[in-house]
Phi, psi and omega in degrees: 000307181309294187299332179291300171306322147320293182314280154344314194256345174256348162332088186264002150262012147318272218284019069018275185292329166279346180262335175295324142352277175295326157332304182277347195294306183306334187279310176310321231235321176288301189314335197259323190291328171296302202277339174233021159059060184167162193231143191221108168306341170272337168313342206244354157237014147347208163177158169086175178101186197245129348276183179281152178270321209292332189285293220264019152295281190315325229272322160317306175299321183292287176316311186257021070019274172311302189312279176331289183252347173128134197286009209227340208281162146327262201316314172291354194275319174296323205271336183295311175289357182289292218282300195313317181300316177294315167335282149348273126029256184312340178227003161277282185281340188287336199289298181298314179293349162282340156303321194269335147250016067038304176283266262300303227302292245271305144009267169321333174256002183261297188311326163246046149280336195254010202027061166240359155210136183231117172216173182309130185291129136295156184292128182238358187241068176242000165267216196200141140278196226260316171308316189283342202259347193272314176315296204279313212283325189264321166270068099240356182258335184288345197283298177316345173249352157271355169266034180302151177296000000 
């Protein structure tokens, strides 16, 4: 057990990848204390903002993936198409259901205001533009080479 976890601990295209993540979680969490003069612990487990974590996690993965076994390899070929689909994801579909709740909340505020209903806000910051995602996209292929081995 004691070799697995050793082993582990040397992944470096894990920690790579947790670490762009994390950069960026953090970069979110420095943006929102400069814009709104205060500190909020969901910013730094959130989803949505600038840049994206989940791109530059993948963005992460692939590159040092490609770094590792080769821009030419099986496994980059898998982890590239991964990252696009997450790409995707993140500034299409993740983008538009927020939107899509933006209208419900404003919906929802118009009926109970006329009091005919009061419920619970959706969630609205659950994408990306197109920019957090290019962003998440660049802090992560940058994290991976400098922490390249």
């Amino acid at each position: 057990m004691a070799n697995y976890i050793l082993e582990f601990s040397k992944n470096y295209i894990f920690w790579t990848s947790a670490s762009a993540w994390i950069i960026a979680q953090t970069i979110k969490v420095v943006l929102g204390v400069f814009r709104e003069k205060r500190f909020n612990f969901r910013w730094f487990v959130g989803t949505g903002g600038m840049p994206s974590s989940h791109t530059a996690g993948v963005s992460a993965l692939a590159t040092s993936i490609g770094i590792t076994y080769g821009f030419d390899s099986a496994i980059f070929a898998i982890a590239l198409t991964f990252t696009l689909i997450v790409l995707f994801d993140a500034q299409g579909v993740r983008l538009a259901s927020g939107r899509q709740a933006e209208i419900l909340n404003k919906m929802l505020d118009d009926i109970y205001w006329k009091k005919k209903l009061d419920d619970k806000k959706l969630k609205e910051f659950i994408g990306h533009t197109p920019v957090e995602v290019f962003a998440g996209a660049a802090l992560g292929i940058v994290t991976s080479l400098l922490l390249y081995k």
